[in-house]
C-alpha positions as CSV (number, residue, x, y, z in Angstrom):
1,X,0.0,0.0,0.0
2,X,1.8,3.4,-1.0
3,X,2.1,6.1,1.7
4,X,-0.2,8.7,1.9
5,X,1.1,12.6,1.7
6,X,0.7,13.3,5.1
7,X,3.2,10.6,5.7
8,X,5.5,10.8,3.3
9,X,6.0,14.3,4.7
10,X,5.9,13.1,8.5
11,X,8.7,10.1,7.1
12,X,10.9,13.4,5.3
13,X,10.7,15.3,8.8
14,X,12.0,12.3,10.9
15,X,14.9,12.1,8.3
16,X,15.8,16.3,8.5
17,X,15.9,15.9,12.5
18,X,18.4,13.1,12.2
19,X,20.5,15.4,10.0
20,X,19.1,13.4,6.6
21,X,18.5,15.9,3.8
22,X,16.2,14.3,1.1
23,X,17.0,15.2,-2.5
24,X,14.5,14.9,-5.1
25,X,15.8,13.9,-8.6
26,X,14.3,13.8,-12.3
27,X,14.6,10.5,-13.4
28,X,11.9,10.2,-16.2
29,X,12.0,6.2,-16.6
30,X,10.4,6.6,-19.8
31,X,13.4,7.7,-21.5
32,X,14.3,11.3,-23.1
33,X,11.9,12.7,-25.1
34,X,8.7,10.9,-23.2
35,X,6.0,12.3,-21.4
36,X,7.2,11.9,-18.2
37,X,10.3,13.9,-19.4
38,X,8.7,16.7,-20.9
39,X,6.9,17.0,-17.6
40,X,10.2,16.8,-15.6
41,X,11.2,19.5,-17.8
42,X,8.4,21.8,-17.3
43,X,8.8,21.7,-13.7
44,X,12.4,22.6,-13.9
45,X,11.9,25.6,-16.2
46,X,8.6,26.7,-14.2
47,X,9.0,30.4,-12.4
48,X,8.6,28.5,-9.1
49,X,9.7,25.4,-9.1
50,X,7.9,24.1,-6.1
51,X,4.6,25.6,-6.7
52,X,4.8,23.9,-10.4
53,X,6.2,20.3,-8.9
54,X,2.9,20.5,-6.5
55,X,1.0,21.2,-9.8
56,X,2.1,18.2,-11.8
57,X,1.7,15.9,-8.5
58,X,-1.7,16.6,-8.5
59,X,-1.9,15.7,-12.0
60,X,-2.3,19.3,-13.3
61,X,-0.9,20.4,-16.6
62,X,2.1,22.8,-16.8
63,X,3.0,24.6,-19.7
64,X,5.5,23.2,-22.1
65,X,8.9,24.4,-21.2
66,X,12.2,24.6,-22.4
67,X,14.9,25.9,-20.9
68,X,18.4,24.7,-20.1
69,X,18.0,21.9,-17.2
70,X,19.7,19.3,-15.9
71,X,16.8,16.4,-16.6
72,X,19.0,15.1,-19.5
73,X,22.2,15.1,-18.0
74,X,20.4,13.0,-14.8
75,X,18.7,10.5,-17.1
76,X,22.2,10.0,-19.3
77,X,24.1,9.3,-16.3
78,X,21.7,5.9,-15.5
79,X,24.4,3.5,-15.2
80,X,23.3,-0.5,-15.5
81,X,24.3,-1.9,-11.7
82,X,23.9,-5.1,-10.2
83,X,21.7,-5.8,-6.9
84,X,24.8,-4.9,-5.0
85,X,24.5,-1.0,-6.4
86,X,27.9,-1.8,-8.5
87,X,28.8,-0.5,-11.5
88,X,29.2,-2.9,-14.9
89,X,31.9,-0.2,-15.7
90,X,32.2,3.5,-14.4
91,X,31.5,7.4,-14.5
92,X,35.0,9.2,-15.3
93,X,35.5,12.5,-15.9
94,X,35.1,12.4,-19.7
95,X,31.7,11.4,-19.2
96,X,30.6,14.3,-16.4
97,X,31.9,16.8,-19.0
98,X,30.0,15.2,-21.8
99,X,26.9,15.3,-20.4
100,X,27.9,19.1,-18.8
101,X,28.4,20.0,-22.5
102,X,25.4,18.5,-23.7
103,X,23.8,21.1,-20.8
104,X,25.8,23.5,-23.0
105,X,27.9,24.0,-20.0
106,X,31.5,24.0,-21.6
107,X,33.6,21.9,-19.9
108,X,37.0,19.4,-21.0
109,X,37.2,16.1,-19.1
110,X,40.5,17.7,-17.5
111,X,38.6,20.4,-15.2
112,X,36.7,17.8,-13.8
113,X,38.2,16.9,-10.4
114,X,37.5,13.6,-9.0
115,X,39.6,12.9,-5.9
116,X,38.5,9.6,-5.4
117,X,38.5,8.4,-8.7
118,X,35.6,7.2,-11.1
119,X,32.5,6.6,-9.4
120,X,31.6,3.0,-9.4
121,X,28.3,2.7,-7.3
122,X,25.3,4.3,-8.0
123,X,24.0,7.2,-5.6
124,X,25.4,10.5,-4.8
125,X,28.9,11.6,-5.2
126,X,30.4,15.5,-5.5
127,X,32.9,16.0,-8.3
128,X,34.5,19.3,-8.6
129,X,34.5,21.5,-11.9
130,X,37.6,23.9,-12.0
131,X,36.1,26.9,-13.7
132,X,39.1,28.6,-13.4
133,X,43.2,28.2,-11.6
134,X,41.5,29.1,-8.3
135,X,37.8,28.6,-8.6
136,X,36.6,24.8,-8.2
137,X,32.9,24.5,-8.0
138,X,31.0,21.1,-6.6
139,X,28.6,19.8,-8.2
140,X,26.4,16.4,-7.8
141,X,26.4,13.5,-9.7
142,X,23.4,11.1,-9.1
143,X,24.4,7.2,-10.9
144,X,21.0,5.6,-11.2
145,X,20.9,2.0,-11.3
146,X,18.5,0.8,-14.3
147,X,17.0,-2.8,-14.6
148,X,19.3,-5.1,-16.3
């Protein structure tokens, strides 16, 4: 039985007074250029953000938006992963700044900064971007594990 909303926020508050933050990601399973994508897109490039995510939760339809977002970059990072959250393979820097360039952020695979070397599980992991000798900006990388 799926959680109501009323718990889902109760479960999220429990989580921020353990120190948890909860990220939500777009992940449009359906693939680029799909509905659900489209949808994940409009809520990115909405004025408000939260007031439009609300919106399309409730099943109400946004206007089509375009705008540059990160809802492609998230989806083209999937990785394939075994039950154990492994990797068949890895994210290395060449790929971060691929997918940053097809943002239209320009980026070479040598300013990304990875410390601790590819990323091999799926989750969360901060990579830096050096932007310039003495500015290094973090950003997240989210590896999404898709069914074999």
């Amino acid at each position: 039985m799926a959680k109501s909303s009323a718990a889902k926020s109760r479960a999220k508050r429990d989580y921020n007074r353990l120190g948890i933050t909860v990220n939500y990601l777009f992940y449009p399973r359906a693939g680029i250029g799909s509905e659900s994508f489209q949808k994940a897109v409009n809520v990115w490039c909405a004025p408000d953000r939260k007031v439009a995510m609300t919106m399309a939760k409730a099943g109400k339809t946004l206007p089509k938006k375009n705008c540059s977002n990160f809802v492609t970059m998230d989806y083209n990072l999937g990785q394939k992963a075994g039950v154990d959250g492994r990797l068949f393979g890895s994210v290395t820097n060449h790929d971060v700044s691929e997918e940053l360039n097809k943002q239209g952020y320009k980026v070479v695979k040598s300013q990304v900064r990875m410390p601790n070397g590819p990323i091999k599980l799926v989750g969360d992991s901060t990579v830096g971007v050096a932007l310039h000798t003495d500015v290094v900006v973090e950003i997240n990388v989210t590896v999404y594990g898709e069914s074999a």
